[in-house]
MOPAC internal coordinates of N, CA, C and O (Angstrom, degrees):
PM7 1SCF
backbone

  N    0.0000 0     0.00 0     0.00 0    0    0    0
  C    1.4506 1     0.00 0     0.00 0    1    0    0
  C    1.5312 1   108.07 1     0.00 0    2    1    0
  O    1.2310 1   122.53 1   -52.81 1    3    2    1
  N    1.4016 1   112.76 1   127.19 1    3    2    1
  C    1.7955 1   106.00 1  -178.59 1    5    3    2
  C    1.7274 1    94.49 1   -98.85 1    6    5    3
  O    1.2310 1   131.22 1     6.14 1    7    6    5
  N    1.6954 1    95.94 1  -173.86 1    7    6    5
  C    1.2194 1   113.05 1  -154.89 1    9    7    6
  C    1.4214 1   112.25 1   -59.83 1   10    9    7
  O    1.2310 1   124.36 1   125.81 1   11   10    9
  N    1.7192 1   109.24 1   -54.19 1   11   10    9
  C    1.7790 1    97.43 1   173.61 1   13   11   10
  C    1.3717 1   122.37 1   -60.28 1   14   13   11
  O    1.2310 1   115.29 1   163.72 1   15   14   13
  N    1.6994 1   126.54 1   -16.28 1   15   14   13
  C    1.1362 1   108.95 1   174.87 1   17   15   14
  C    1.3053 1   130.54 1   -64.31 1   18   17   15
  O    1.2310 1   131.95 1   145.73 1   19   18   17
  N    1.3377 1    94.53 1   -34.27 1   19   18   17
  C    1.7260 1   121.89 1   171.08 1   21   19   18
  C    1.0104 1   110.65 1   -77.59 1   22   21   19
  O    1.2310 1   104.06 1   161.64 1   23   22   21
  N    1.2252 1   146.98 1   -18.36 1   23   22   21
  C    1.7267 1   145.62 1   152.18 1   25   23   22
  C    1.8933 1    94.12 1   -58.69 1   26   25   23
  O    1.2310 1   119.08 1    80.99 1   27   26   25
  N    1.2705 1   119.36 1   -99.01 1   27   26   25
  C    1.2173 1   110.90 1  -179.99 1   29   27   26
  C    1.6350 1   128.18 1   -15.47 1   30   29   27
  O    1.2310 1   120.31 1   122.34 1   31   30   29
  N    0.8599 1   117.01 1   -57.66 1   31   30   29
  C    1.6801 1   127.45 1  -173.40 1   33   31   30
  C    1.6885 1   100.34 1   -66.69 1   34   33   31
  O    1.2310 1   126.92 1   112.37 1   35   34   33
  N    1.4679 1   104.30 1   -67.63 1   35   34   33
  C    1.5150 1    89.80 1   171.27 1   37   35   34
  C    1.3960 1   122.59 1   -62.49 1   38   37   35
  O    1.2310 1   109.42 1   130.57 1   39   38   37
  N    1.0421 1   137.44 1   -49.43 1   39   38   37
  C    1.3979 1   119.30 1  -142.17 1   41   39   38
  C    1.8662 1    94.75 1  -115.69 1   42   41   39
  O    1.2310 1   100.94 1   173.85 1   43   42   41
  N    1.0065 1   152.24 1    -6.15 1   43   42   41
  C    1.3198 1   158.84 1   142.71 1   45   43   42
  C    1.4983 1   102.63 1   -76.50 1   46   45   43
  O    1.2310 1   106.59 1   155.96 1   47   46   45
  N    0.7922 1   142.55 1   -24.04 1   47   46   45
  C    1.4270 1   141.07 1   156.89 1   49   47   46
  C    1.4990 1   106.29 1    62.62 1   50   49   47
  O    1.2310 1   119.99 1  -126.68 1   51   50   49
  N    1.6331 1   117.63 1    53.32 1   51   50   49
  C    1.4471 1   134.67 1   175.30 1   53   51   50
  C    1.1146 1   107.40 1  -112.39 1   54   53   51
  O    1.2310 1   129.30 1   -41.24 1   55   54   53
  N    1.5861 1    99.67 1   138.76 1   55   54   53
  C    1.9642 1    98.98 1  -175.28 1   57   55   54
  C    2.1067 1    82.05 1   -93.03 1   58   57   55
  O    1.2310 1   128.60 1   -43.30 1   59   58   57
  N    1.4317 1   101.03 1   136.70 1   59   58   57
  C    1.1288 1   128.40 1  -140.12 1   61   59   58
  C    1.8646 1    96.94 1  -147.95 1   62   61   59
  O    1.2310 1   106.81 1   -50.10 1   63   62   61
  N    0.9604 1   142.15 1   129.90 1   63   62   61
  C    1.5216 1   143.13 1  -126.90 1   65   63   62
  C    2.1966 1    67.17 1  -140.31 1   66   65   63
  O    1.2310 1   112.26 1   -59.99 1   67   66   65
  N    0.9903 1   132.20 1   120.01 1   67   66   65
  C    2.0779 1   136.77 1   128.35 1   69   67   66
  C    1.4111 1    99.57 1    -3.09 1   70   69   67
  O    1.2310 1   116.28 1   119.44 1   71   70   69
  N    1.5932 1   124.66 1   -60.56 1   71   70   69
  C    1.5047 1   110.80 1  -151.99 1   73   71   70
  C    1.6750 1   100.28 1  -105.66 1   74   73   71
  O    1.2310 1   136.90 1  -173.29 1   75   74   73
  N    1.4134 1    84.88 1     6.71 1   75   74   73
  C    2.1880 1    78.21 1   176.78 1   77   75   74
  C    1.9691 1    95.06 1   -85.03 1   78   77   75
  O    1.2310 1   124.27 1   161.40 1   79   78   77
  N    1.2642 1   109.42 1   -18.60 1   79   78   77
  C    1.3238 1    88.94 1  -171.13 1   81   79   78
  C    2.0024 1   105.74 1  -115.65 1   82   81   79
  O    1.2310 1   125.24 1   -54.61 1   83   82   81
  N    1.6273 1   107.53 1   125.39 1   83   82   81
  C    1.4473 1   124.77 1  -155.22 1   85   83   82
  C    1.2251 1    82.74 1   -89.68 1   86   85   83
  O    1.2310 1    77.63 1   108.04 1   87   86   85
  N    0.6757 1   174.62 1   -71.96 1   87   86   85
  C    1.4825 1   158.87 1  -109.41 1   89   87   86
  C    1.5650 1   125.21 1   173.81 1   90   89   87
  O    1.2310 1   112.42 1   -65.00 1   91   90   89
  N    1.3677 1   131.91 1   115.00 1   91   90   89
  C    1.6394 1   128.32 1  -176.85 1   93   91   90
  C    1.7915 1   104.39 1  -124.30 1   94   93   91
  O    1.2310 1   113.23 1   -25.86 1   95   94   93
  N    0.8599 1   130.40 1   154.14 1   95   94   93
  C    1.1901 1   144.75 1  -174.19 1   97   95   94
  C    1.3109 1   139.03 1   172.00 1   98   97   95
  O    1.2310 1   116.33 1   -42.76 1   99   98   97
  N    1.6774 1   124.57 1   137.24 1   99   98   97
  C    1.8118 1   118.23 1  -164.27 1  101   99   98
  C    1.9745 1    82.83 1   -70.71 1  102  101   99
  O    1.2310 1   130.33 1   -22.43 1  103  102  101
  N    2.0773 1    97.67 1   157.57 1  103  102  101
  C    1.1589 1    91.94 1   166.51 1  105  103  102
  C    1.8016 1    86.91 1  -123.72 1  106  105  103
  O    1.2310 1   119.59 1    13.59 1  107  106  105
  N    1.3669 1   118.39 1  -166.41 1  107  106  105
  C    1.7677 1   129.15 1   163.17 1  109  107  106
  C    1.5906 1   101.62 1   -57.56 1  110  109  107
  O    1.2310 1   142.26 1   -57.53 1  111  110  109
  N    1.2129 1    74.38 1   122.47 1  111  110  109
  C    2.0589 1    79.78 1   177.69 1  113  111  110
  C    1.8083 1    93.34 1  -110.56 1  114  113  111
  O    1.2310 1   106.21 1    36.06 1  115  114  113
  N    1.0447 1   143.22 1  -143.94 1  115  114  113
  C    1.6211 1   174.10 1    34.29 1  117  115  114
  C    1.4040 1   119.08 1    35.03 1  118  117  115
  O    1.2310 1   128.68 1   -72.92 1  119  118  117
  N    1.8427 1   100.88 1   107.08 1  119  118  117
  C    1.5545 1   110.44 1  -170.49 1  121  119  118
  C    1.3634 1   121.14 1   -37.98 1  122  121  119
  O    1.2310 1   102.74 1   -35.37 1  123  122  121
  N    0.8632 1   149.25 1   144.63 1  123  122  121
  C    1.8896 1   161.40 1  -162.44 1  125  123  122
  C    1.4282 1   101.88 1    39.19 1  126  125  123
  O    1.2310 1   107.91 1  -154.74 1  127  126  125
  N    1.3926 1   140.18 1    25.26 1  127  126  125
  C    1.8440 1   133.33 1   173.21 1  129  127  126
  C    1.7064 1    87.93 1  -109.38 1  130  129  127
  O    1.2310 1   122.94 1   -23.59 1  131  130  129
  N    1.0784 1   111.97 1   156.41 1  131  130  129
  C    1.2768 1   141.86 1   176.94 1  133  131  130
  C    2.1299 1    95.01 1   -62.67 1  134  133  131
  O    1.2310 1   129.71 1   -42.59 1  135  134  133
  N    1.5947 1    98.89 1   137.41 1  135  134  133
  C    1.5070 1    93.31 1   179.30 1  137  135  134
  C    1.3236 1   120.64 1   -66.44 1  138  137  135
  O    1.2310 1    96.07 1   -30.12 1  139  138  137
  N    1.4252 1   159.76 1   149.88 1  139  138  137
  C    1.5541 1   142.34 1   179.56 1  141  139  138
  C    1.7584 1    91.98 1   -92.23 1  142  141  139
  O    1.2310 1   125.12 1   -21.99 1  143  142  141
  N    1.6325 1   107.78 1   158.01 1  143  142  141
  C    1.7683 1   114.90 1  -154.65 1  145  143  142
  C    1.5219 1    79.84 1  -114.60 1  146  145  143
  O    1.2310 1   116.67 1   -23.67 1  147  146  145
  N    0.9842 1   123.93 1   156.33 1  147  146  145
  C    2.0247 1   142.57 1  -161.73 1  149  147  146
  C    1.6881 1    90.14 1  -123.67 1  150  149  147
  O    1.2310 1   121.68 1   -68.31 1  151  150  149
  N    1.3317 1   114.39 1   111.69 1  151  150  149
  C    1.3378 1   106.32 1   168.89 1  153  151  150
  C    1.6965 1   111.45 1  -122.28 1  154  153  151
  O    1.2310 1   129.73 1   -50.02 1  155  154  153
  N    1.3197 1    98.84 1   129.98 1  155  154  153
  C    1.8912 1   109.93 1   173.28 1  157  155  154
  C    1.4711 1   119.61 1   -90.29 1  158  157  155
  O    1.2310 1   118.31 1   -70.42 1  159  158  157
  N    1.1974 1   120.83 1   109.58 1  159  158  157
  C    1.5295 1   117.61 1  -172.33 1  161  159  158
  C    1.2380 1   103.57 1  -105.41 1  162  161  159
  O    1.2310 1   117.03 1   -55.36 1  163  162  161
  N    1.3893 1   123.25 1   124.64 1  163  162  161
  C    1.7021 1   132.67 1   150.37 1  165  163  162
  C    1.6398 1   111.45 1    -4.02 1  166  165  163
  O    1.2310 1   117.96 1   117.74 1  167  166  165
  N    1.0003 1   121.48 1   -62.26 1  167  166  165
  C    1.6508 1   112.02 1  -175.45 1  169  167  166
  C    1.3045 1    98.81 1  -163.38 1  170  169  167
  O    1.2310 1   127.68 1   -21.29 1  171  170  169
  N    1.1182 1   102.82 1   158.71 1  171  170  169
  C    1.8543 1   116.22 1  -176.29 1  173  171  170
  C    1.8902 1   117.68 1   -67.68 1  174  173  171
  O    1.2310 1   121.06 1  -163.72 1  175  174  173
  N    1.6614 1   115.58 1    16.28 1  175  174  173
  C    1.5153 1   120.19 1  -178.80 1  177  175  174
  C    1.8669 1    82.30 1   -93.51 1  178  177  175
  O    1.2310 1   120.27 1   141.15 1  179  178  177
  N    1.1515 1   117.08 1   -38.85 1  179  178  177
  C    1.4929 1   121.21 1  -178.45 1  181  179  178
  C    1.0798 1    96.29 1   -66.38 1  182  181  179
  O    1.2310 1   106.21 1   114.42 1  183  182  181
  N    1.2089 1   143.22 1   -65.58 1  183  182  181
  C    0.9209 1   124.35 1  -175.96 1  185  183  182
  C    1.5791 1   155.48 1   -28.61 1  186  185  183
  O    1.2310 1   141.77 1   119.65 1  187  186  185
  N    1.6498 1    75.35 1   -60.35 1  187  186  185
  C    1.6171 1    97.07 1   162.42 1  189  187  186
  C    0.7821 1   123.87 1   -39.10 1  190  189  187
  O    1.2310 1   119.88 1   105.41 1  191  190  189
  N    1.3184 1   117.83 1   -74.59 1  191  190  189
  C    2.0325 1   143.08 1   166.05 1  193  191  190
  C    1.4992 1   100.38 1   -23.69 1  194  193  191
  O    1.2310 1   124.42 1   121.60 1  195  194  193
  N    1.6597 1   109.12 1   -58.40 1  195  194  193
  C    1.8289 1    83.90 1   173.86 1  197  195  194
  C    1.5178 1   131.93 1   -85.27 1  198  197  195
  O    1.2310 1   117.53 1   171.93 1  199  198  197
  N    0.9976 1   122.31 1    -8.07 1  199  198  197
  C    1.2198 1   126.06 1   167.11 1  201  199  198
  C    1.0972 1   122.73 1   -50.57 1  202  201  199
  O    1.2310 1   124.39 1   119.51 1  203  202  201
  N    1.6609 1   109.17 1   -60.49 1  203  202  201
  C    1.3583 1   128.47 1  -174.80 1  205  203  202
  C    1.6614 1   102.90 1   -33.30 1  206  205  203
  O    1.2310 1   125.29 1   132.03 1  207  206  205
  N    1.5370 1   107.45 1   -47.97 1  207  206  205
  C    1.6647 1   116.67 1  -164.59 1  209  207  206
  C    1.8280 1   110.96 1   -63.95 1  210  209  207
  O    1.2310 1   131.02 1  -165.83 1  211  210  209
  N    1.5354 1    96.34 1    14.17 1  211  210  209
  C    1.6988 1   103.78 1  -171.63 1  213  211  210
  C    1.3793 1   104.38 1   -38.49 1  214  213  211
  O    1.2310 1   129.58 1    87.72 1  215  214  213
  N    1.3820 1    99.13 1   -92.28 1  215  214  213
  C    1.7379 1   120.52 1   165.88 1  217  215  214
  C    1.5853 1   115.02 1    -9.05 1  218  217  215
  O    1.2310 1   122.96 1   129.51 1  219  218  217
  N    1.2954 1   111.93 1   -50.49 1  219  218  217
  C    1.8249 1   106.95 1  -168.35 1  221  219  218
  C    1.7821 1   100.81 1   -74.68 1  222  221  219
  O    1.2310 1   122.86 1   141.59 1  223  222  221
  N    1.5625 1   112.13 1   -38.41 1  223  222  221
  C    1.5879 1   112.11 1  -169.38 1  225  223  222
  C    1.3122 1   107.35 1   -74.24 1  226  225  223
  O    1.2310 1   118.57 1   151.03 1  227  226  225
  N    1.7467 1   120.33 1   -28.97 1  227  226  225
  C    1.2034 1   101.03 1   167.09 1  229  227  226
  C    1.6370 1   136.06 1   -60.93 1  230  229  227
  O    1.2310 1   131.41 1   158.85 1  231  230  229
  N    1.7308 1    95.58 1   -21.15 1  231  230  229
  C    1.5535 1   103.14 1  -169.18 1  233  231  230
  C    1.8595 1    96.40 1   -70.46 1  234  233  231
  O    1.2310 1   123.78 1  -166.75 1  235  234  233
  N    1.0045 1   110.35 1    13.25 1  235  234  233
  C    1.7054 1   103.75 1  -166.84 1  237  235  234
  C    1.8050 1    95.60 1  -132.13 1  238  237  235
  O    1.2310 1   126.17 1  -159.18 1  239  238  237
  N    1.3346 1   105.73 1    20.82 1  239  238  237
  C    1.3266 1   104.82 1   160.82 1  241  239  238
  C    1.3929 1   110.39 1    78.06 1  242  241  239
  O    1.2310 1   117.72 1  -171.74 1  243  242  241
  N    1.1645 1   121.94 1     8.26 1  243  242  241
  C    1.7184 1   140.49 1  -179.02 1  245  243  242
  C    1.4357 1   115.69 1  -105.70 1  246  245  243
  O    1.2310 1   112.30 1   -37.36 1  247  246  245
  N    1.1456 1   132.13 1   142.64 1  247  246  245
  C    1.3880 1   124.98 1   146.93 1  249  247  246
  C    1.5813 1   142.77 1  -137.87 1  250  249  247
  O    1.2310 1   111.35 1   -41.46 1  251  250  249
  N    1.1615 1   133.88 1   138.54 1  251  250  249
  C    1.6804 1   137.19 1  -171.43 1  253  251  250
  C    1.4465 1   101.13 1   -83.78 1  254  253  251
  O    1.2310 1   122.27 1   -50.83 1  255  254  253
  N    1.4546 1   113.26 1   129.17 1  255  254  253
  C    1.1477 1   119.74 1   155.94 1  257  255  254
  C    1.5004 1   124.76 1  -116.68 1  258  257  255
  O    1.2310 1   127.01 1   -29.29 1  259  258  257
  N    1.2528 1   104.13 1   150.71 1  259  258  257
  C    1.6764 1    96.31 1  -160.75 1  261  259  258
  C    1.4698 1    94.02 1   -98.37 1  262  261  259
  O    1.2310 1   114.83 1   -22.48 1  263  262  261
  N    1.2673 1   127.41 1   157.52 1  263  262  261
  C    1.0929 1   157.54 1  -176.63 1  265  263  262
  C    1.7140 1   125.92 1   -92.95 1  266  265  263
  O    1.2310 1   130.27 1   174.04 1  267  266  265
  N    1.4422 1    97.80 1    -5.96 1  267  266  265
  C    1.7889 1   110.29 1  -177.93 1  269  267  266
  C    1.1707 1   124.72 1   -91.24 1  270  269  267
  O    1.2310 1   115.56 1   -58.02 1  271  270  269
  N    1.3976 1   126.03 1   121.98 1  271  270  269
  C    1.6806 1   101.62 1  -170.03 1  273  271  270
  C    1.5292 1    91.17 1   -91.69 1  274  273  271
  O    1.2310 1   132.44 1    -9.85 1  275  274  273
  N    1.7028 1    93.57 1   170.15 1  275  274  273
  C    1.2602 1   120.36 1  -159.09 1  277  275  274
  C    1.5170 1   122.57 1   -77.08 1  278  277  275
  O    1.2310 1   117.94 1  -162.54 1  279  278  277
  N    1.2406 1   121.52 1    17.46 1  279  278  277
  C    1.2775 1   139.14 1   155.96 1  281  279  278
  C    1.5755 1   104.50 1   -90.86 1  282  281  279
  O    1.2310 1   107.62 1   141.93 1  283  282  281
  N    1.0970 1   140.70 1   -38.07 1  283  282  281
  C    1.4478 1   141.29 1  -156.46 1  285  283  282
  C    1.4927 1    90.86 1  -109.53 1  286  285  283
  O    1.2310 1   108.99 1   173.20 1  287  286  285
  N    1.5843 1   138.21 1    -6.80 1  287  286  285
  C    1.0743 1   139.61 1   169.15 1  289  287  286
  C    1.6163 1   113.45 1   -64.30 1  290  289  287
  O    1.2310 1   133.32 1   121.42 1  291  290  289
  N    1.6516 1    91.86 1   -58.58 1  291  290  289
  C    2.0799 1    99.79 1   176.83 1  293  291  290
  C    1.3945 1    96.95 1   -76.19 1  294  293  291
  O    1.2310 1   108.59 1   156.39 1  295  294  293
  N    1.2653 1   138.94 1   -23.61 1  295  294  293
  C    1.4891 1   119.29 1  -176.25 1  297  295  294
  C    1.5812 1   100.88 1   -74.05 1  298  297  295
  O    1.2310 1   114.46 1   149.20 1  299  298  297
  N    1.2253 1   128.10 1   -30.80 1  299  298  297
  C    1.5879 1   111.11 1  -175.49 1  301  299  298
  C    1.6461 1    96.30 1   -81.06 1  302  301  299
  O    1.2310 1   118.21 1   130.57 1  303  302  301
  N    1.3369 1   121.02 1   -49.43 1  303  302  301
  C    1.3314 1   107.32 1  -179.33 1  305  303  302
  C    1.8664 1   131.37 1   -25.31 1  306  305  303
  O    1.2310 1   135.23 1   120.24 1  307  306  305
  N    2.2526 1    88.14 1   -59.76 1  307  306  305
  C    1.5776 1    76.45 1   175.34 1  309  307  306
  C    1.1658 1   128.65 1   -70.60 1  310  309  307
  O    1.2310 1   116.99 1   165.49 1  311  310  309
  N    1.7351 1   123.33 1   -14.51 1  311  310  309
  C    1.3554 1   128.87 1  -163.37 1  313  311  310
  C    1.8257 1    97.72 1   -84.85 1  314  313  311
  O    1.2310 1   110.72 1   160.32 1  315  314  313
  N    0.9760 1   135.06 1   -19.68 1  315  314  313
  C    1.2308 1   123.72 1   149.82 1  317  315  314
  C    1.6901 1   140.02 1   -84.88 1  318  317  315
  O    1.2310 1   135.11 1   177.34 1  319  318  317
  N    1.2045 1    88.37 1    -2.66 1  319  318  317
  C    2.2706 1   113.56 1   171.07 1  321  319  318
  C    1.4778 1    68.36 1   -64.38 1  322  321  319
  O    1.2310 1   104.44 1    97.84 1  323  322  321
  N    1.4330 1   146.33 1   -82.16 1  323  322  321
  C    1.4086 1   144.59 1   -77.28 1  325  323  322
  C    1.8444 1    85.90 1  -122.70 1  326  325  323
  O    1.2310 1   114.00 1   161.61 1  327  326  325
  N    1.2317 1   128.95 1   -18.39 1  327  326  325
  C    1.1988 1   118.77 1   155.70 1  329  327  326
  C    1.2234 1   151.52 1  -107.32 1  330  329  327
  O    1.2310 1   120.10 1   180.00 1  331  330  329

């Protein structure tokens, strides 16, 4: 298990499947701050699930940022109203 997997699992605290997550890795962060870890998830239902855990990772001094811009934000919104 590499480091973002083990960031995710521990500290988002999502039961999280090895092959749901494609790819984790440190990227260039900001001289003396901790690097931020790049995570690739199988499909955006994974996603969700970790996102949701925003709120709890922040309480631990961490945070997820999502990667969607904000047009593709209300487009997933309504496409899940609709199911």
């Amino acid at each position: 298990m590499g480091e973002g997997e083990k960031f995710i699992k521990d500290n988002a605290e999502v039961a999280i499947e090895d092959r749901e997550i494609i790819a984790a890795h440190r990227i260039l962060g900001e001289q003396g701050k901790s690097r931020p870890i790049l995570v690739k998830l199988v499909n955006t239902d994974v996603k969700s699930k970790v996102m949701k855990k925003r709120s709890d990772v922040k309480n631990k001094g961490l945070r997820l940022v999502n990667d969607v811009t904000k047009a593709n934000v209300e487009l997933i919104k309504r496409l899940s109203q609709l199911e």
